[in-house]
KEKOLKE-227515 format. One line per 3 residues: their letters; for each residue x negated, y, z of N, C-alpha, C, CB. Coordinates in Angstrom, 2 decimals, padded with zeros to 5 digits. Atoms other than C-alpha are relative to their C-alpha. Glycine has a CB too. Layout:
N
A> X:Y:Z:X:Y:Z:X:Y:Z:X:Y:Z | ... .
//
This chain:
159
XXX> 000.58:000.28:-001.30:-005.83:-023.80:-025.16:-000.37:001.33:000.67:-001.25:-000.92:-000.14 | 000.08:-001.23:-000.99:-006.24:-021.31:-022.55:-001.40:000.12:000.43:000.95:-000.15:001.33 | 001.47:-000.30:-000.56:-009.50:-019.84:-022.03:-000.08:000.77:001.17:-000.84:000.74:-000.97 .
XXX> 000.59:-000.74:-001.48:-011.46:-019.04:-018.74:-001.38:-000.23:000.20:000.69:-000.58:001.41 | 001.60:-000.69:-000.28:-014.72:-018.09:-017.61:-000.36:-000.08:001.60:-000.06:001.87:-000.48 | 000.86:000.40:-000.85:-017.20:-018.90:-014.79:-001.17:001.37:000.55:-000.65:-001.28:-000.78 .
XXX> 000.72:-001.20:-000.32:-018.87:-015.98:-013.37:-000.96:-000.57:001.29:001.11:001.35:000.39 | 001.00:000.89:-001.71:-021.87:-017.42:-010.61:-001.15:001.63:000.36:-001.76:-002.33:-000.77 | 000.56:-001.25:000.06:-023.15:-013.88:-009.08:-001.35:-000.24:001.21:001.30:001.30:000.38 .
XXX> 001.13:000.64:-000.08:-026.39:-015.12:-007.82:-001.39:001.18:-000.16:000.11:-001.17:-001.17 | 001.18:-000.69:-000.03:-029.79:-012.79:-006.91:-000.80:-001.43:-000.82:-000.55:000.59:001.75 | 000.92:000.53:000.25:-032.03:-015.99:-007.20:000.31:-000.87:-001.10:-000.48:-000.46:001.02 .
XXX> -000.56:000.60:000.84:-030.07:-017.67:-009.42:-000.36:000.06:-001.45:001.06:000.27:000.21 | 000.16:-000.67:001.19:-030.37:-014.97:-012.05:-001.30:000.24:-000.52:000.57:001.10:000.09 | 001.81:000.05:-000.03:-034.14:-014.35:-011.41:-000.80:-001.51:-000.37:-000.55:000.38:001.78 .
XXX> 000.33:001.50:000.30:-034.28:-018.26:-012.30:-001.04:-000.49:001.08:-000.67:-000.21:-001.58 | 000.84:000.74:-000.62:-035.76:-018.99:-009.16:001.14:-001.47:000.62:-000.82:001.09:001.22 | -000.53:000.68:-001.05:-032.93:-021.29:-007.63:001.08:-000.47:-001.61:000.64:001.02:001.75 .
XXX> -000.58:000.52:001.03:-030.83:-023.29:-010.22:001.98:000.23:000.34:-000.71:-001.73:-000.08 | -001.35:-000.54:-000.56:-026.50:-022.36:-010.35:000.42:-001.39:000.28:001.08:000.98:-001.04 | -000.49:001.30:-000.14:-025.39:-025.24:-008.75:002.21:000.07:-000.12:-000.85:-000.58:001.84 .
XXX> -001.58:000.04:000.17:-021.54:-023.88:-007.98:000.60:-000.01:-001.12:000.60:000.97:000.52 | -000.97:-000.89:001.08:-020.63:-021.95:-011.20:000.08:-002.22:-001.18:-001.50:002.34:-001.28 | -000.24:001.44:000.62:-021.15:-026.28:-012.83:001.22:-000.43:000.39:-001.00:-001.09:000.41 .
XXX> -001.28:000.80:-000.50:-018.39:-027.58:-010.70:000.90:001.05:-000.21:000.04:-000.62:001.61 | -001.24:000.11:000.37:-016.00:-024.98:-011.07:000.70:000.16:-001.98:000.49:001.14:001.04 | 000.04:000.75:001.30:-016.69:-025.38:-014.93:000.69:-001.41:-000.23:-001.36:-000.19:-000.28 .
XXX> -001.02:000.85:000.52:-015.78:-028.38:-015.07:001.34:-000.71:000.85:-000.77:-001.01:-000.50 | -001.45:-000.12:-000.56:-012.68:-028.32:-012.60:000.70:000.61:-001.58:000.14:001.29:001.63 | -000.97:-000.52:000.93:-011.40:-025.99:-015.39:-000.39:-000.65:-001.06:000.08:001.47:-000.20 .
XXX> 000.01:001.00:001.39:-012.31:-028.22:-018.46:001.04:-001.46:000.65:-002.13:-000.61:-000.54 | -000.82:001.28:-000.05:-010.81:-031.07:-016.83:001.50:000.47:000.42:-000.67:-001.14:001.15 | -001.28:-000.76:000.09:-007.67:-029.03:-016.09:001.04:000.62:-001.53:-000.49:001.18:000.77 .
XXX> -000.76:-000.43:001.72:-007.12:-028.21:-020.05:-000.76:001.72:-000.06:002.54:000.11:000.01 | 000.97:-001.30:000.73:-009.20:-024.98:-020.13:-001.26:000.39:-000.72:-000.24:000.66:000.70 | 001.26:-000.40:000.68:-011.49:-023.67:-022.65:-000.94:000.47:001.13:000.24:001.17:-001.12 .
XXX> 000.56:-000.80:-000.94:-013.82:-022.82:-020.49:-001.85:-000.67:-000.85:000.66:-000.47:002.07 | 001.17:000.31:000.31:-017.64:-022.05:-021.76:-000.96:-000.30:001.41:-000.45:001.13:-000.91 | 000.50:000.41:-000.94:-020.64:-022.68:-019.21:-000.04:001.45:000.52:-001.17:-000.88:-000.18 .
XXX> 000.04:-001.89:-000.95:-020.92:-019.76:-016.28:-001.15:000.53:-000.64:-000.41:000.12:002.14 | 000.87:-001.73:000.59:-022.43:-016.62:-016.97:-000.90:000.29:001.76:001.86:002.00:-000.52 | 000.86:-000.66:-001.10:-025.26:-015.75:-014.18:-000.21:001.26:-000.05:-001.21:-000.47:000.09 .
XXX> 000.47:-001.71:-000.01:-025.46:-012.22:-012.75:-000.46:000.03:000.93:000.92:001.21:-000.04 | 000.58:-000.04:-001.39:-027.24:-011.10:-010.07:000.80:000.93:000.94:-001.49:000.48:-000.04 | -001.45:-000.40:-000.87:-025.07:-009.87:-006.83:-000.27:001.83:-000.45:-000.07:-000.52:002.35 .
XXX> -000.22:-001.47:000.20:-023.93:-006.05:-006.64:001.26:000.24:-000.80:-001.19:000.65:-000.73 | -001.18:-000.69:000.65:-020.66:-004.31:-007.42:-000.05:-000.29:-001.76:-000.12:001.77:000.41 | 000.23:-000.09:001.55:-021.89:-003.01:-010.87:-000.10:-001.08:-000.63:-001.10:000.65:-000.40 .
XXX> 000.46:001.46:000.73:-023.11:-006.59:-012.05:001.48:-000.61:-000.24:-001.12:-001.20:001.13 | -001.84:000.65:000.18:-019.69:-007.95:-011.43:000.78:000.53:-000.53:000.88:-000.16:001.06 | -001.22:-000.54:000.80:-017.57:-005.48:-012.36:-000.52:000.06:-002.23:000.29:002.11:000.96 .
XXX> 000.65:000.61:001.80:-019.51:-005.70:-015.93:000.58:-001.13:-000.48:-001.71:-000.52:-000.13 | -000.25:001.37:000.26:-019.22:-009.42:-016.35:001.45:-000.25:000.22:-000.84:-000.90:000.85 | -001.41:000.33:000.30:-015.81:-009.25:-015.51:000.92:000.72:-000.98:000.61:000.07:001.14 .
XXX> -000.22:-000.30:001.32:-015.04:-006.48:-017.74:-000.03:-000.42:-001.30:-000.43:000.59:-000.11 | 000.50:000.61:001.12:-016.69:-008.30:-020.55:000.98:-001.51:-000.19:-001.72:-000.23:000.26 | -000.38:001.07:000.19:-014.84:-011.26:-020.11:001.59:000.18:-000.22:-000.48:-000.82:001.05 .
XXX> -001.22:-000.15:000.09:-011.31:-009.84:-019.70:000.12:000.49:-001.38:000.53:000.81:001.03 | 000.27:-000.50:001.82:-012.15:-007.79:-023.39:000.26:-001.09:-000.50:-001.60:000.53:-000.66 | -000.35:001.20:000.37:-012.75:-010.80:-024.07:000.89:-000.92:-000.72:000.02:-000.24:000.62 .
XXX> -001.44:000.94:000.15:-009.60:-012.63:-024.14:-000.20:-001.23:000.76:000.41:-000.47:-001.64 | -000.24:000.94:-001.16:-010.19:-014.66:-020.89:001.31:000.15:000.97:-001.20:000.15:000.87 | -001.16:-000.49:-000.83:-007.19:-015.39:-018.80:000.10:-000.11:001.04:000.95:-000.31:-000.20 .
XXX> 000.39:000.82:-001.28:-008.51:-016.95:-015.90:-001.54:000.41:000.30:000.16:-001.77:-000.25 | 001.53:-000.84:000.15:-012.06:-015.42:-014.61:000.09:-000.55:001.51:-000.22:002.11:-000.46 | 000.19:000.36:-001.15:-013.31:-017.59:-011.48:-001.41:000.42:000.39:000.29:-001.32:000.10 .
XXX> 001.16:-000.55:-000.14:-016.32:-015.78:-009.79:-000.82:-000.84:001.48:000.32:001.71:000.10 | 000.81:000.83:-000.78:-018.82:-018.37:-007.58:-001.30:001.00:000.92:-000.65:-001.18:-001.15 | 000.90:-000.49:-000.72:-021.06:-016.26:-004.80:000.38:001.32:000.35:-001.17:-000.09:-000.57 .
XXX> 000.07:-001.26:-000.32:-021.63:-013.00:-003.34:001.07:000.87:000.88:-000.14:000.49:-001.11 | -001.31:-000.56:000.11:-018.43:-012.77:-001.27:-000.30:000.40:001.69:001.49:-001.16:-000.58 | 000.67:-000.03:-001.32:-020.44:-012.98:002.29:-000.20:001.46:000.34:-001.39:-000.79:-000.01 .
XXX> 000.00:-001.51:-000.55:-021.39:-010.15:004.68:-001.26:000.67:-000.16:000.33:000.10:001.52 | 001.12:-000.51:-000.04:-024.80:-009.80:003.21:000.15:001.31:-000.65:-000.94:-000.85:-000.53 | -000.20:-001.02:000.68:-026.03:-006.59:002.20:000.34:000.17:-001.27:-000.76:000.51:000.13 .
XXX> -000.53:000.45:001.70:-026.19:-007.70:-001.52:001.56:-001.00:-000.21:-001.48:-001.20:-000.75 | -001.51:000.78:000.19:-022.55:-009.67:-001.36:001.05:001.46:-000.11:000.50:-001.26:001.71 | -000.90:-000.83:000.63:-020.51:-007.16:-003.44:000.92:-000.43:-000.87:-000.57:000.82:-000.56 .
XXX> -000.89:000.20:000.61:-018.63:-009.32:-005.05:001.86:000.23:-000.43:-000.35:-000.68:000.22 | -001.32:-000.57:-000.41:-015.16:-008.24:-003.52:000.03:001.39:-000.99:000.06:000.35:001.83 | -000.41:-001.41:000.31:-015.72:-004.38:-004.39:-000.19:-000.40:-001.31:-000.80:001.36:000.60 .
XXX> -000.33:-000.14:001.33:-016.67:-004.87:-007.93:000.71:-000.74:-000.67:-000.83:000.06:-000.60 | -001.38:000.59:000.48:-013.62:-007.35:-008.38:001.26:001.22:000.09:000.42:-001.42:001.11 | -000.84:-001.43:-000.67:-011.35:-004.34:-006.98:000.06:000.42:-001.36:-000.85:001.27:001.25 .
XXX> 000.06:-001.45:001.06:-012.75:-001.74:-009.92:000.91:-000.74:-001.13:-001.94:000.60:-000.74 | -000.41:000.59:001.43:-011.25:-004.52:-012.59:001.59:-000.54:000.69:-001.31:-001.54:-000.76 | -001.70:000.20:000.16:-007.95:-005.59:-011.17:001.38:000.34:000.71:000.16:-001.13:000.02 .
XXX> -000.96:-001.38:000.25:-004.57:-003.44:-010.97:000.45:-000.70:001.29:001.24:000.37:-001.60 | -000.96:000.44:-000.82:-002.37:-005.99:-008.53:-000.94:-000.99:000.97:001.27:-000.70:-000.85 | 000.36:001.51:-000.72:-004.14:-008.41:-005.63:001.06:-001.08:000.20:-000.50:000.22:001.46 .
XXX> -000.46:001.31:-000.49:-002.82:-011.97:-005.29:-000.44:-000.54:001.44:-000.46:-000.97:-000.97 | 000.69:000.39:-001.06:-003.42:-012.08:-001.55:000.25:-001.69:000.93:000.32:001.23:000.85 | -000.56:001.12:-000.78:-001.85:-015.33:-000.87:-001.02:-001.07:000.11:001.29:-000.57:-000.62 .
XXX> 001.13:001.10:000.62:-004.79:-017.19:-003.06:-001.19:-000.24:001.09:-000.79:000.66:-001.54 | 001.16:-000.23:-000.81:-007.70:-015.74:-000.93:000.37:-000.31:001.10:-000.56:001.21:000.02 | -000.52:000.59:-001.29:-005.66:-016.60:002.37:-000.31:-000.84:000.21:001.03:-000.17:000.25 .
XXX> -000.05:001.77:000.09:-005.08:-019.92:001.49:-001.68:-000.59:000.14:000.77:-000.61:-001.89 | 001.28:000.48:000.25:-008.80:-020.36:000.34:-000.98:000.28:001.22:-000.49:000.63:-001.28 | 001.20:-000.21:-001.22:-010.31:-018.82:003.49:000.76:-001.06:001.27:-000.19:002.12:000.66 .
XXX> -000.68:001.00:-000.75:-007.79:-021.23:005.51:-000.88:-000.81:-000.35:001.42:-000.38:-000.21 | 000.35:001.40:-000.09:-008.87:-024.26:004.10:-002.01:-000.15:000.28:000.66:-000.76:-001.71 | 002.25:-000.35:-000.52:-012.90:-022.91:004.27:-000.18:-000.12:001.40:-000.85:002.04:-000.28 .
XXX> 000.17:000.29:-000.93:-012.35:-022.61:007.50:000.44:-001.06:000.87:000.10:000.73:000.24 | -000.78:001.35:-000.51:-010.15:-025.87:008.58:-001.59:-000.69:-000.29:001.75:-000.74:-001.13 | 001.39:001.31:000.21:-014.22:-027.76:007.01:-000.90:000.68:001.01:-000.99:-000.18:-001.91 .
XXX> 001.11:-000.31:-001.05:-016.42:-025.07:008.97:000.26:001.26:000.42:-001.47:-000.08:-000.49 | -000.62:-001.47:-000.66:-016.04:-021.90:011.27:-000.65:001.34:-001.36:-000.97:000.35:002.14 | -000.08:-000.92:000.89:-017.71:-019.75:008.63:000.13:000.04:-001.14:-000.60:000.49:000.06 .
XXX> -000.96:000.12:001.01:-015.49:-020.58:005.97:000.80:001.72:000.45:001.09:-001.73:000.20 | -000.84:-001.23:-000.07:-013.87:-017.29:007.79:-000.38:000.89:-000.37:000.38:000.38:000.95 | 000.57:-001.26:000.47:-016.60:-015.14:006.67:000.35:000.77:-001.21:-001.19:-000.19:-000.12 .
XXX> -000.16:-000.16:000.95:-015.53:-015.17:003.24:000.84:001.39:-000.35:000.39:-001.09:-000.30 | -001.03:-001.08:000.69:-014.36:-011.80:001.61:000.51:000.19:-001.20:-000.37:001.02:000.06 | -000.43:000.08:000.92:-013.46:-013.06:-001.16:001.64:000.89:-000.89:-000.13:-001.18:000.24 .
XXX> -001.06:-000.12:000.40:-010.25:-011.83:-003.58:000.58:-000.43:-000.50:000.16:000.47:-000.26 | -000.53:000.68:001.77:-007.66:-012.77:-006.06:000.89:000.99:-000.35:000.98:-001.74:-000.16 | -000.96:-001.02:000.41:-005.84:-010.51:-008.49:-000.01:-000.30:-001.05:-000.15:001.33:000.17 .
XXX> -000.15:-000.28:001.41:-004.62:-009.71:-011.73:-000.35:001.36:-000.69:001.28:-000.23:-000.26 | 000.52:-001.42:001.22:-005.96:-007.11:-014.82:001.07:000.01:-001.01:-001.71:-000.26:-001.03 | -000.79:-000.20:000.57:-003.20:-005.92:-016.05:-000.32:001.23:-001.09:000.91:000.07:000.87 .
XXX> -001.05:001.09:000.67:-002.31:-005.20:-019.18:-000.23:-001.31:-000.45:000.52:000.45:-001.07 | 000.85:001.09:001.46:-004.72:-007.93:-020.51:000.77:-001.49:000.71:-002.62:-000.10:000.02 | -000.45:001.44:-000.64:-002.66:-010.61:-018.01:-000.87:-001.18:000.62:000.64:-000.67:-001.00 .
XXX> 001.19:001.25:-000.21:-006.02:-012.32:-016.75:000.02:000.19:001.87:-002.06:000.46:-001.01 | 000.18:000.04:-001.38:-006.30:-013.51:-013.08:-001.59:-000.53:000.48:001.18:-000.97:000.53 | 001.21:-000.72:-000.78:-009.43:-013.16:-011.15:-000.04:-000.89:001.48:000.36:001.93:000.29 .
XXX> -000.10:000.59:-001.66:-010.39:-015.21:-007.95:-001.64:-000.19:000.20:001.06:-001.82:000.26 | 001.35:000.29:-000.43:-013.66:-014.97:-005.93:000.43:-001.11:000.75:-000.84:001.14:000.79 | 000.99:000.89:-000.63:-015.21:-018.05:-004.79:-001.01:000.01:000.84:-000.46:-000.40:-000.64 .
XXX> 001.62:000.33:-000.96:-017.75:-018.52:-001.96:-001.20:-000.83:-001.00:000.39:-001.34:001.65 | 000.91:000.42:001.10:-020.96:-019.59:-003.53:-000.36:-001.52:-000.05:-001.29:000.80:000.12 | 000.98:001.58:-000.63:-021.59:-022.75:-001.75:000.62:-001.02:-000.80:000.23:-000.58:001.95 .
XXX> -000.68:001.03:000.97:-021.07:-026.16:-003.92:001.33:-000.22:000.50:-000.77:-001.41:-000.12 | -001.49:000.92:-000.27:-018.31:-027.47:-001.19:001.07:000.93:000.00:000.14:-000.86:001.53 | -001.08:-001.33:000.19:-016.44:-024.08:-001.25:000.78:-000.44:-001.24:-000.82:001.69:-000.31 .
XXX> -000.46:000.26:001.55:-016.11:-024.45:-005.20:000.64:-000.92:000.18:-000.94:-000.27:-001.12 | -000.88:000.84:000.14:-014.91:-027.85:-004.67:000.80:000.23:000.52:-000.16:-000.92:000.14 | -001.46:-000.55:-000.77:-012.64:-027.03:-002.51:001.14:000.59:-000.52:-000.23:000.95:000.85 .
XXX> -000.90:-001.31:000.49:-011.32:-023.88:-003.85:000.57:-000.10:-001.17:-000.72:001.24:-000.14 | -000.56:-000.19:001.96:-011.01:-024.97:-007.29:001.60:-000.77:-000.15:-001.44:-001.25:-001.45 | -001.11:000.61:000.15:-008.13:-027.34:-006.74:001.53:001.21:000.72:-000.34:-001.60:000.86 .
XXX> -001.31:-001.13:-000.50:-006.21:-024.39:-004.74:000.48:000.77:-001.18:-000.50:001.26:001.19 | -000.10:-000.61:001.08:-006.80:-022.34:-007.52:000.82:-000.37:-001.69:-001.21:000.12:-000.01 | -001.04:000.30:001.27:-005.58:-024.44:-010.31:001.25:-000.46:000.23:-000.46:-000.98:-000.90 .
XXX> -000.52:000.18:-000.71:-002.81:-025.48:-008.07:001.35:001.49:-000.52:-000.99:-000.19:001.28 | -001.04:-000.61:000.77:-001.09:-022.17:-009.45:-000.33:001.00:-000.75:000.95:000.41:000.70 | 000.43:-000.96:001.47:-003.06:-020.38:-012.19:001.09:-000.09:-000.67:-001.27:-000.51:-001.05 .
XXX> -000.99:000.17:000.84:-000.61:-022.03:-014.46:000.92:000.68:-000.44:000.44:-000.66:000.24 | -001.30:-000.63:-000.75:002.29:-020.44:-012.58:-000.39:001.37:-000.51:000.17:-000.15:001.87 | 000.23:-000.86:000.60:000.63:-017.51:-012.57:-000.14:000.87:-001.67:-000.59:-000.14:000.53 .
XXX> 000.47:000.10:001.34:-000.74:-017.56:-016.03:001.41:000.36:-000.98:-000.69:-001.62:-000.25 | -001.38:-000.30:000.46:002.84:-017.99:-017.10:000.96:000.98:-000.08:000.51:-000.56:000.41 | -000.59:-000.83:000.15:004.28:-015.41:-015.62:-001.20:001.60:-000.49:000.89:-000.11:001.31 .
XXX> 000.91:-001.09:000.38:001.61:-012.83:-016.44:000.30:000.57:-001.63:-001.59:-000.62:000.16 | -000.35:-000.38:001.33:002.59:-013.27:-019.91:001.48:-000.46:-000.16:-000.98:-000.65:-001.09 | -001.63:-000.27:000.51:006.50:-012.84:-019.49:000.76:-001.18:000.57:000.25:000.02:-001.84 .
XXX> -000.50:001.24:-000.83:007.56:-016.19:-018.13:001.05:000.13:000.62:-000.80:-000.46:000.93 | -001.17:-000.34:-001.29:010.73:-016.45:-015.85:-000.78:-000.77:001.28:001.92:-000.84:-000.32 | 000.64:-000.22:-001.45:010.26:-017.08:-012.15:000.81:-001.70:-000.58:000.57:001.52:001.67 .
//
């Protein structure tokens, strides 16, 4: 079974003032999809925080690393740059798609700066998430929609 990981990058979240409501749903999108997937990991926003937690998870032997918050234009929404420091190739089609359909439900669905890429050599793909519950729902079905694909070819696959 293919393991993946839940990253919810969360100030109040982490400080346990505000409970992770996203990083649940896209948990269990990926369990009900066939992935190992343990419960999210809370960090609090900032480059460094992220690029950690995603480091740690690609070591790991995660192949799939979905990250819930921090992708906004606040000052603390660093989630983008410290996705960057961890992966070699962007998948820009993913984040397109996902800020399309964010914005087809509400106009600032466009805000999103989310990414998607791959960490090569370890073959693991990488996609920020907006933090909000209906984002996650949303996003998660785009996303598994062609991890697979991806997934496949990451580790040698034909087209």
């Amino acid at each position: 079974m293919t393991r993946a990981a839940v990253i919810t990058v969360s100030d109040r979240s982490s400080a346990g003032e505000r409970p992770d409501e996203s990083g649940p749903i896209a948990v269990t999108a990926l369990r009900e999809a066939g992935f190992d997937c343990a419960d999210a990991v809370v960090v609090p926003d900032g480059a460094d925080n992220v690029e950690r937690a995603l480091q740690a998870e690609v070591l790991a032997g995660v192949k799939l690393v979905i990250t819930t918050g921090g992708t906004g234009v606040g000052p603390r929404d660093e989630t983008p740059e410290g996705t960057m420091r961890v992966i070699t190739r962007q998948v820009p089609g993913i984040a397109e798609e996902l800020r399309r359909r964010g914005a087809a439900e509400k106009p600032a669905g466009m805000l999103t700066r989310g990414i998607a890429g791959v960490a090569d050599p370890h073959g693991v793909l990488i996609v920020n998430l907006p933090g909000s519950t209906r984002a996650v729902a949303s996003g998660m079905p785009v996303v598994l929609s062609v991890a697979g694909h991806v997934l496949d070819q990451l580790g040698g696959g034909d087209h």
